[in-house]
N, C-alpha and C positions, 0 to 999 in steps of 0.2 A: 586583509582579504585572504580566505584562506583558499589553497590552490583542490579543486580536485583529486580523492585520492583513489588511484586505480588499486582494484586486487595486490593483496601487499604479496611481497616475495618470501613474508615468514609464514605464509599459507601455502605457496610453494614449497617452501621447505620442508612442513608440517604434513605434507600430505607425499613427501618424498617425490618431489617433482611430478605433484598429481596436473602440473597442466601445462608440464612440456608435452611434445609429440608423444602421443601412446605406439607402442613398437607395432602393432598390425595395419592393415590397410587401412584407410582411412576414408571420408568422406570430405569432400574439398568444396566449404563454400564459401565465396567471392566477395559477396556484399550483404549485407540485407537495410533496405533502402525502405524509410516512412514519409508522408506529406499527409498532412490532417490541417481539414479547413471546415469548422460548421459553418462558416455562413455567419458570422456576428455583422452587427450593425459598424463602421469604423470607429476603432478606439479616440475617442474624445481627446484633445490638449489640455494635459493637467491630470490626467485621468485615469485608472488602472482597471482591468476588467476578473475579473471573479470567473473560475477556480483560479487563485493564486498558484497553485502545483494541483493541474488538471492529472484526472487519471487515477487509478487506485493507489491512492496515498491517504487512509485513511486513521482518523483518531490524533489530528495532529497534536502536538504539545509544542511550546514555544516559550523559549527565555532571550532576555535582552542583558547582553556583558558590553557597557560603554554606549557603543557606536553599531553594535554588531548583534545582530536576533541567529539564536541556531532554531532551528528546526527538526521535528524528530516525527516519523508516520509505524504504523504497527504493517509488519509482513506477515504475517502467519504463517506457512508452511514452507514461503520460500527464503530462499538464502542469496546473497548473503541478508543481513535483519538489521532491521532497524536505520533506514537511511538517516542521515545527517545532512541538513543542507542547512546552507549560508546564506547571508542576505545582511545590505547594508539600507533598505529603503523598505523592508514589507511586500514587496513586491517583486523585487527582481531576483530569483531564488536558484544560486549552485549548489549541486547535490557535491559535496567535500568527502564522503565517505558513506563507512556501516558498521552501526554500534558492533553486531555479531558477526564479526567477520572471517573467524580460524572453524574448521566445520569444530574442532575439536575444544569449541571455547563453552558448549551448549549443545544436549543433544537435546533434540527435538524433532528428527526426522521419523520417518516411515509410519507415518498418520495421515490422515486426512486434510488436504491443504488448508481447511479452514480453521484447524487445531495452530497449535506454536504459539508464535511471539502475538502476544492481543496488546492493548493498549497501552502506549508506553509516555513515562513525562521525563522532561528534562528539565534539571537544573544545575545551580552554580553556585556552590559556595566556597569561598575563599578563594584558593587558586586552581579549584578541581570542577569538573564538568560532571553531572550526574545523571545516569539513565536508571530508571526505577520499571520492571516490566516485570507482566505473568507470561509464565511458559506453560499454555493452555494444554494441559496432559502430559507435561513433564513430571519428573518425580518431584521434583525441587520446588515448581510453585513459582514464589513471586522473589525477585532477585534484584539485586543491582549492580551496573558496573559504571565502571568511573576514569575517566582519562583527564591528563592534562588539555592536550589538545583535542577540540571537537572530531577532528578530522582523522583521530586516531592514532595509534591501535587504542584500542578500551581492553580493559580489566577482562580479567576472567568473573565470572557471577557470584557475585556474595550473596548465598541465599537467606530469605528477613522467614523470620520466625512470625508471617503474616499471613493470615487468610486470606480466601476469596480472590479477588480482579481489581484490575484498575488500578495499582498504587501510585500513589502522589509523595513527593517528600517536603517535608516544611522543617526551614530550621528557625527556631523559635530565638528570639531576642537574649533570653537568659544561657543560649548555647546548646541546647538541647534538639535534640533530631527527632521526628516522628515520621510517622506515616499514617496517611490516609488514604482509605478504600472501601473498597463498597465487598459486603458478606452476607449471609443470609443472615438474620437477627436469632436471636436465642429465642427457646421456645416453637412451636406450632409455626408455621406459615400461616396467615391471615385470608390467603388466595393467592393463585398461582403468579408466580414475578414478583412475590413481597419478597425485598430486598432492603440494606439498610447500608448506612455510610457509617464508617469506625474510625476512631483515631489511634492510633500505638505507637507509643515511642517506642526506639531502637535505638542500640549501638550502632554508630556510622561502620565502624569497623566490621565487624562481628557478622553484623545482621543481627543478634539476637533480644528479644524483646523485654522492656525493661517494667516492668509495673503489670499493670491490668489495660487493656484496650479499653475504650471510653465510647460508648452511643453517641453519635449526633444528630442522624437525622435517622426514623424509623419508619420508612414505607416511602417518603419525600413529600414536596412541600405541602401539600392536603391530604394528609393521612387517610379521611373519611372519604375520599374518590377513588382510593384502591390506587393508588399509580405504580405502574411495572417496570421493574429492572433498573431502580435508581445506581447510574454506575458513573464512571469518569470523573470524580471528586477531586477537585484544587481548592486550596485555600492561601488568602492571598492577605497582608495587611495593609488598611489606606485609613489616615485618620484617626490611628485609637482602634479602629474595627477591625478583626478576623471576619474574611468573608470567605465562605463557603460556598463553590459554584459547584454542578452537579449537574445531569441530563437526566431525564426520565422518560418513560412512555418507549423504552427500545430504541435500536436505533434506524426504524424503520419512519414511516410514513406518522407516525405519530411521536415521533422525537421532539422533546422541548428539553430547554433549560434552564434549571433554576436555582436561586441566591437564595444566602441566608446571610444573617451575620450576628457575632457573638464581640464583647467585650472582654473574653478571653480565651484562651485554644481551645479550651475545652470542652467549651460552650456553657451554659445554653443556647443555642442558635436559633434565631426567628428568623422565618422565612418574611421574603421580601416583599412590596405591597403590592405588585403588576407584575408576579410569577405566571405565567414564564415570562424569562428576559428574550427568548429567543426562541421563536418555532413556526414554522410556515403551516403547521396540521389544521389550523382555521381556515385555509383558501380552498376557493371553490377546487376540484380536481379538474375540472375542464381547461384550465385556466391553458392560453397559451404559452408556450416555453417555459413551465413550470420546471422551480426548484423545490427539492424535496427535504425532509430526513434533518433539517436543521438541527444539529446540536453537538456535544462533546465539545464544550467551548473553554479556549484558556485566554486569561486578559494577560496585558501587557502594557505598562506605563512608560510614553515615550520621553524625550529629554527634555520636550515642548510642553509636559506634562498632559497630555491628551493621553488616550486612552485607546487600547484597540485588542478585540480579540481575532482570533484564527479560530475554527470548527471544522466540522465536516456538513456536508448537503453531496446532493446526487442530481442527477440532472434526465430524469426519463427523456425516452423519445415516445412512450405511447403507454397509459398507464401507470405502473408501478415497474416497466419495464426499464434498464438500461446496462449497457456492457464496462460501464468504465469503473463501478464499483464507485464507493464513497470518494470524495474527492475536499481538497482542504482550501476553502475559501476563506475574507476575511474581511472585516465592517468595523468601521466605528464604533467605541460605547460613547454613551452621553451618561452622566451624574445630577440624580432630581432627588434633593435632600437626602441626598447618604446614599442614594441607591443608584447602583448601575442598570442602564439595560443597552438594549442593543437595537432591535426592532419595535415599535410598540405592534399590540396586537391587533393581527388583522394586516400588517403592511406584508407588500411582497420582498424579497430578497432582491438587489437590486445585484446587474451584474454589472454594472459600469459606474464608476464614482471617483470624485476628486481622492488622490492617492495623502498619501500620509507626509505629512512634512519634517524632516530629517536633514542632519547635516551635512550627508552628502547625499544627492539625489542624483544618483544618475541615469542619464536619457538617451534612448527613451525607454518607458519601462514597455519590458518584453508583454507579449500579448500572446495567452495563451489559446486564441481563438485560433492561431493559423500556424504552422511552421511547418518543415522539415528538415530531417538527416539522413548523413548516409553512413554506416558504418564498414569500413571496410577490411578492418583485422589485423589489419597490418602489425601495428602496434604489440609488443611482445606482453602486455599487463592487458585488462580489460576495464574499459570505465568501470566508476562503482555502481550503474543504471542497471547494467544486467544482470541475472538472475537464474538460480538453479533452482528446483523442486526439493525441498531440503538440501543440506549440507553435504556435498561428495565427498566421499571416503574412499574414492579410487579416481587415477586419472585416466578421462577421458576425451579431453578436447584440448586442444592450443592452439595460438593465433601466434602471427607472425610476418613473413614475406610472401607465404601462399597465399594466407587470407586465412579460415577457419577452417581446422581441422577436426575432423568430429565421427568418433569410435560409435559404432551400431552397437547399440546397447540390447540387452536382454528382455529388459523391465518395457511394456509397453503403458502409455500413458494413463490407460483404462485399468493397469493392474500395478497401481501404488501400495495398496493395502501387503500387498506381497510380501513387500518389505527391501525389495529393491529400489533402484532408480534410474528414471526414461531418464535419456540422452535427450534433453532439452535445454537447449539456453534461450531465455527469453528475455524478454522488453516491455513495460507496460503500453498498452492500449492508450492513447490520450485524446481520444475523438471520436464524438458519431460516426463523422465521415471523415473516412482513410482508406489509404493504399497503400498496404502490405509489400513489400516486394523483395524476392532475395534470387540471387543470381546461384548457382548449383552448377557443379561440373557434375556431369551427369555420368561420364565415365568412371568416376570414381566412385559409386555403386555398387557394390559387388553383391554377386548372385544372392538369393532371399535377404534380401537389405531392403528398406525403405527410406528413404530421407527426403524433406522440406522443409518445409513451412506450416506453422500451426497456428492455430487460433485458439486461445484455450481457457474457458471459465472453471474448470475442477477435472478430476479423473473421470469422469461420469458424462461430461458435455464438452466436445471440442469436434474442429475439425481438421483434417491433415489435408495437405496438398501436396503431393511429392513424386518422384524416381523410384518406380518400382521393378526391382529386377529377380527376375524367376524363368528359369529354365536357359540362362544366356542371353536373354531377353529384354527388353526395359519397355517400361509404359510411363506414360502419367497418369496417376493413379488420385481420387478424390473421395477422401474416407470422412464419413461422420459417425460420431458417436453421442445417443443423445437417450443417455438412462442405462441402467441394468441390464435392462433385454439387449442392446446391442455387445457384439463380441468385443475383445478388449480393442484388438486393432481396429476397432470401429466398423462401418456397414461401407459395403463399396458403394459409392454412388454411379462414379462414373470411371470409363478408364482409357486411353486412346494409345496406340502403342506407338513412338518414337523408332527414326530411323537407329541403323544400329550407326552412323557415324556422327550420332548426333553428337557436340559439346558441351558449350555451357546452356544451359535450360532457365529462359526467367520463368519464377511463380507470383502471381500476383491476385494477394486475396482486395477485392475491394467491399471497402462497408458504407453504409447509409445508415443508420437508425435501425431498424429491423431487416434491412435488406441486405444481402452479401451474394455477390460473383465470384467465381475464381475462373481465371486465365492463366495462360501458361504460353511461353515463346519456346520452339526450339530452334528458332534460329533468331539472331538480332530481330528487334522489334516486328516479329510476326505473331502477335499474340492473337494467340483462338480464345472462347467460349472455351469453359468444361462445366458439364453439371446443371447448367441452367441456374433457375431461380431460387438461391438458396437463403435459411431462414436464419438469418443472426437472430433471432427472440429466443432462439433456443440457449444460446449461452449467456442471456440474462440472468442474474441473479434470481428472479423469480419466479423463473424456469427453471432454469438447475438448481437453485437452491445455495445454502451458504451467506455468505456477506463480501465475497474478493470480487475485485476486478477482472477483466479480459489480460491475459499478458498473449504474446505471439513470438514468435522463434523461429531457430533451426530446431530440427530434431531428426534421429538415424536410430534406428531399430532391424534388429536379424529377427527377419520372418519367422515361423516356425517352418517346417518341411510341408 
């Protein structure tokens, strides 16, 4: 079992003690404290509940070494990248580290959050762990790095002499390494989203490509129905057969996925007889507690010989709306004359099901319908769960015996494109419903400063909750930003001004589905109303736009004059 690995101290190092105390005033915060409960039905005896890792953690990939499955989700714009989590049953999942973890291992900042690291696969051969990823508007493209241990450090990035997105690594029987991924095909586009899956072998070493790339599959598995955006390609061998799994249709509302399989890497590869193997886009949209988006799936052969993938789905509360971003669930395959599938067509997604059987199981498996934490700071390293908006390249925040300390930054949330970076650390979102809540000494504010609590789907849709001091003066202060037309610091909503002896300040954002409160204590448990009735649909993905989750944080910003 491997132990959690917090912010390594060669990142420290590397950034010239970028997250000890920064030398000027600081912002001092205490806790920030989560409880997330939807309301599920109680977990069944024997049984495990779906999202297996709720929250934006999406595009999972998964390998099994022995006894032991690692896990691996795509971050895009935040840092550190590429989580790694552990798991001895399917189920019960510690986050152990982050492939990208030194800022200066990978540049990929000062973009648009939903740019960086996209889809990324893991594997293992011999004694080495492999991460294969696009660096979505890097120079460099699609890369890989490699560690002994999952849990880290990883390699600096070997860049592959590969096109396009999505790369998979397959190391073939005769010794030979390739890659598979999805590019535009040569020639004309057919219609908009015609994409194609490619093979290329590579030097493991090198990155660099050895032959000619080889066609497998050109538009995906009904060429003549137009299908869009065949991306996420694994190929897997069971039997004599190279099977070739693949998502199409986006990975929206009409996400499936689908097989093929060849007698040799290279193919020719037939598509499978009850494509797709996996997609909920047939159900009514009415339906209650619908699950969405079904796809980007990778199998897994367990020791029992059964079979089992991991994917991504989404879980609206109304619509095509939801805050938590793609999320990584996980089903049974069944085998019907050579062919895997998963769901047959037309079933719903089930969120509750007998768990997987394994040699060690242990109990009981966590439920991701309910829990809470508190984090407090103390700790001089920071778990590997939190998050910055790309990679810092200055220091400005440490933790410790205060708790968090946190430099008012330049960069306001709404002006990333800048090219600077908001003072935000954040945590993902993992539930309809939640309450937010971070305790702030309020004294430690200083004049044109802002600091809270945020809520935040992109630079363009968020909301602040915080300490605002201007003129010697402090308020509580409730900022939304929701599009272009609002200023970068967002719109005031609301603002109530605080005694001047006030202390520590709780903020407390609460959410439901499309519904969000914010309160605020300035004294122990005297929390007021701020703001009234406010609308979480706006930081839906379908609202603001993009494909990330809600994450939520501290954050500290110098006003302008």
């Amino acid at each position: 079992m491997r132990s959690p690995r917090p912010w390594p101290l060669l990142l420290l190092l590397c950034l010239a003690s970028a997250f000890s105390a920064p030398a000027s005033a600081d912002v001092l915060i205490h806790a920030i404290s989560y409880h997330g409960d939807d309301a599920q039905p109680p977990l069944q005896p024997g049984n495990f509940r779906n999202p297996i890792v709720p929250g934006f953690y999406p595009d999972p990939s998964l390998v099994r070494v022995g006894d032991d499955f690692y896990l691996v989700n795509s971050t895009f714009g935040y840092f550190p990248g590429l989580p790694i989590h552990h798991s001895r049953d399917l189920v019960n999942w510690t986050q152990i580290g982050n492939a990208i973890d030194r800022p200066g291992q990978i540049n990929y900042g000062k973009d648009e959050l939903t740019r960086g690291l996209f889809a990324a696969s893991i594997s293992h051969h011999g004694e080495t762990f492999y991460i294969v990823n696009t660096c979505f508007y890097c120079d460099g493209g699609n890369f890989l790095v490699h560690a002994k241990d999952p849990a880290g450090p990883w390699s600096d990035p070997v860049w592959l002499q590969v096109r396009g997105i999505d790369p998979s690594l397959v190391f073939d029987e005769d010794g030979s390494t390739w890659v598979v991924h999805n590019d535009v095909p040569d020639g004309e586009l057919r219609y908009d989203g015609h994409r194609a899956i490619w093979l290329q072998q590579i030097d493991l070493a090198s990155g660099k490509a050895i032959g000619a790339r080889r066609l497998l599959v050109d538009g995906g598995a009904d060429p003549a129905s137009r299908p869009e955006h065949i991306e996420g390609p694994h190929i897997f061998k069971h039997d004599g057969w190279y099977y070739l799994t693949a998502a199409e249709g986006g990975t929206g509302e009409q996400h499936a996925q689908m097989i093929w399989r060849s007698r040799q890497l290279a193919g020719p590869y037939q598509p499978g007889p009850a494509n797709p193997v996996l997609t909920q886009r047939d159900l009514d949209p009415n339906r209650p507690q619908p699950v969405t988006s079904a796809g980007h799936a990778q199998f897994v052969q367990l020791a029992d010989g059964s079979w089992w993938t991991v994917f991504l789905a989404t879980r609206p509360y109304r619509g095509n709306q939801y805050n938590l971003g793609r999320e990584t669930f996980l089903l049974p395959v069944q085998w019907h004359d050579g062919w895997p599938q998963v769901l047959p067509r037309g079933a719903r997604l089930p969120t509750q099901l007998p768990r997987p059987i394994v040699a060690d199981m242990p109990l009981p498996p966590r439920d991701s319908a309910a829990f809470s934490w508190t984090q407090d700071f103390t700790a001089t390293t920071l778990p590997p769960q939190w998050l910055t908006l790309h990679p810092p390249q200055s220091a400005w925040f440490s933790t410790g015996a205060k708790g968090l300390q946190l430099q008012a930054g330049d960069t306001a949330l709404g002006t990333l494109e800048s090219g600077g970076q908001a003072h935000y650390l954040a945590h993902r979102l993992q539930h309809h419903a939640a309450t937010l809540e971070l305790q702030l000494d309020a004294a430690s504010v200083a004049n044109n400063e802002l600091a809270g609590l945020v809520l935040l789907q992109n630079e363009r849709y968020h909301y602040v909750l915080g300490v605002q001091a201007r003129g010697g003066k402090r308020a509580l202060a409730l900022y939304l930003r929701a599009g272009d037309q609002d200023p970068a610091t967002g719109r005031l909503l609301a603002a109530v001004p605080l005694a001047a002896d006030t202390n520590t300040v709780g903020l407390r954002l609460v959410l439901d589905g499309p519904k969000a409160q914010a309160w605020f204590a300035p004294r122990p448990d005297q929390w007021q109303r701020i703001g009234g009735d406010l609308d979480a649909s706006l930081l839906s993905a379908d609202t603001a736009g993009g494909f990330i989750g809600n994450t939520f944080g501290a954050y500290a910003l110098k006003l302008p004059d």
